[in-house]
C-alpha positions as CSV (number, residue, x, y, z in Angstrom):
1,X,69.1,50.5,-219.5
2,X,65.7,50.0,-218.3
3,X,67.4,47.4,-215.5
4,X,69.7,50.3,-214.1
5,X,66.8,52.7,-214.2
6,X,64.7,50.2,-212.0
7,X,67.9,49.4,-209.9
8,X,68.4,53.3,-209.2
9,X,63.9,54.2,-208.4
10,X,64.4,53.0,-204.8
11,X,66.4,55.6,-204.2
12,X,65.0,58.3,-206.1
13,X,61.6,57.2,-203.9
14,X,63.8,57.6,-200.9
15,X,65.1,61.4,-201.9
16,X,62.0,62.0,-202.4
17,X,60.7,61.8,-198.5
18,X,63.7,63.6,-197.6
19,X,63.1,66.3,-200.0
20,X,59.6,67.1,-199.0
21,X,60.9,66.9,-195.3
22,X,63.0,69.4,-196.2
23,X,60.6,71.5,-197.6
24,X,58.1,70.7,-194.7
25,X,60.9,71.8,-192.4
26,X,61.1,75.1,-194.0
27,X,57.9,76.3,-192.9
28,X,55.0,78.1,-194.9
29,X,57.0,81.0,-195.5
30,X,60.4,79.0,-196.7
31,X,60.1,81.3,-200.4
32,X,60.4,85.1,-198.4
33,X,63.1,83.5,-195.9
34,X,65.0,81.0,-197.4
35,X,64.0,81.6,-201.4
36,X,67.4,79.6,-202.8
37,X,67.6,76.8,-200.3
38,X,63.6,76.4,-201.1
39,X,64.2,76.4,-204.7
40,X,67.0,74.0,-204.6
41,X,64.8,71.8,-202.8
42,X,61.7,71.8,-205.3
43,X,64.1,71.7,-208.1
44,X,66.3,68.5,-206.6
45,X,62.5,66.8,-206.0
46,X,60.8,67.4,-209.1
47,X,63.8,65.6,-210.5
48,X,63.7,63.0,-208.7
49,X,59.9,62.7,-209.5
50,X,61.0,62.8,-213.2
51,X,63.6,59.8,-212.3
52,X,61.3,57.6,-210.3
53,X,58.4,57.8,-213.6
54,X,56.4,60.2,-211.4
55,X,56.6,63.1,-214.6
56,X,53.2,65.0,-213.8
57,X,54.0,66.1,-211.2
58,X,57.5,66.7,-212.1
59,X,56.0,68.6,-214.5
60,X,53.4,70.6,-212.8
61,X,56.6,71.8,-209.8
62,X,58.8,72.8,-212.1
63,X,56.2,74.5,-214.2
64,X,55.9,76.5,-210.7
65,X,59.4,76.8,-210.2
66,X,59.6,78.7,-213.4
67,X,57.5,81.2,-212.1
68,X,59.7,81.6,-209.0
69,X,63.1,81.7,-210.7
70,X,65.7,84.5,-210.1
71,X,67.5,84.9,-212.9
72,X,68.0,82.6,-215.7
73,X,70.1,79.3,-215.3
Protein backbone atom coordinates (compact mmCIF):
# COMPACT_ATOMS: atom_id res chain seq x y z
CA UNK A 1 0.00 0.00 0.00
CA UNK A 2 2.53 2.44 0.97
CA UNK A 3 4.54 1.44 -2.62
CA UNK A 4 1.33 2.46 -4.66
CA UNK A 5 0.90 5.58 -2.55
CA UNK A 6 4.58 6.60 -3.40
CA UNK A 7 4.12 5.37 -7.09
CA UNK A 8 0.79 7.67 -7.40
CA UNK A 9 2.65 11.38 -5.20
CA UNK A 10 4.37 12.40 -8.52
CA UNK A 11 1.34 12.93 -9.92
CA UNK A 12 -0.64 14.32 -7.18
CA UNK A 13 2.65 17.03 -7.04
CA UNK A 14 1.99 17.53 -10.69
CA UNK A 15 -2.05 18.36 -10.17
CA UNK A 16 -1.08 20.36 -7.85
CA UNK A 17 0.77 23.14 -10.16
CA UNK A 18 -2.02 22.82 -12.44
CA UNK A 19 -4.52 23.41 -9.89
CA UNK A 20 -2.99 26.55 -8.45
CA UNK A 21 -2.65 27.68 -12.20
CA UNK A 22 -5.97 27.34 -12.46
CA UNK A 23 -6.80 29.23 -9.56
CA UNK A 24 -4.06 31.88 -10.48
CA UNK A 25 -5.81 32.11 -13.85
CA UNK A 26 -8.99 32.96 -12.30
CA UNK A 27 -8.03 36.24 -11.10
CA UNK A 28 -8.46 37.92 -7.55
CA UNK A 29 -12.01 38.03 -7.86
CA UNK A 30 -12.55 34.14 -9.19
CA UNK A 31 -15.13 33.64 -5.82
CA UNK A 32 -17.87 36.69 -7.03
CA UNK A 33 -17.35 35.50 -10.91
CA UNK A 34 -16.76 32.08 -11.13
CA UNK A 35 -17.72 30.88 -7.33
CA UNK A 36 -18.29 26.88 -8.50
CA UNK A 37 -15.44 26.59 -10.95
CA UNK A 38 -13.21 28.32 -8.01
CA UNK A 39 -14.52 25.93 -5.45
CA UNK A 40 -13.99 22.88 -7.55
CA UNK A 41 -10.52 23.98 -7.93
CA UNK A 42 -9.62 24.51 -4.12
CA UNK A 43 -11.50 21.45 -3.32
CA UNK A 44 -9.64 19.11 -6.23
CA UNK A 45 -6.10 20.78 -4.68
CA UNK A 46 -6.59 20.41 -1.16
CA UNK A 47 -7.04 16.75 -2.02
CA UNK A 48 -4.35 16.39 -3.76
CA UNK A 49 -2.40 18.11 -0.84
CA UNK A 50 -4.01 15.45 1.39
CA UNK A 51 -2.77 12.61 -1.26
CA UNK A 52 0.79 13.92 -1.73
CA UNK A 53 1.30 13.91 2.57
CA UNK A 54 0.98 17.73 2.39
CA UNK A 55 -2.36 17.48 5.17
CA UNK A 56 -1.91 21.10 6.80
CA UNK A 57 -2.43 22.68 4.43
CA UNK A 58 -5.00 20.41 3.10
CA UNK A 59 -6.39 21.02 6.21
CA UNK A 60 -6.21 24.71 6.66
CA UNK A 61 -8.08 25.17 2.48
CA UNK A 62 -10.68 23.08 3.13
CA UNK A 63 -11.25 24.50 6.59
CA UNK A 64 -11.80 27.77 4.21
CA UNK A 65 -13.77 26.05 1.82
CA UNK A 66 -16.19 25.21 4.49
CA UNK A 67 -16.80 28.67 5.00
CA UNK A 68 -17.48 29.28 1.30
CA UNK A 69 -19.81 26.35 0.57
CA UNK A 70 -23.23 26.72 -1.04
CA UNK A 71 -25.22 24.31 0.14
CA UNK A 72 -24.39 21.16 1.80
CA UNK A 73 -22.76 18.17 -0.24
Amino acid sequence: MAGKRAQAAPAHVTALAFLATGEALLGENRWQRRHQLAFELAFERAESEFLSGDLANADERLTLLGARASGLV
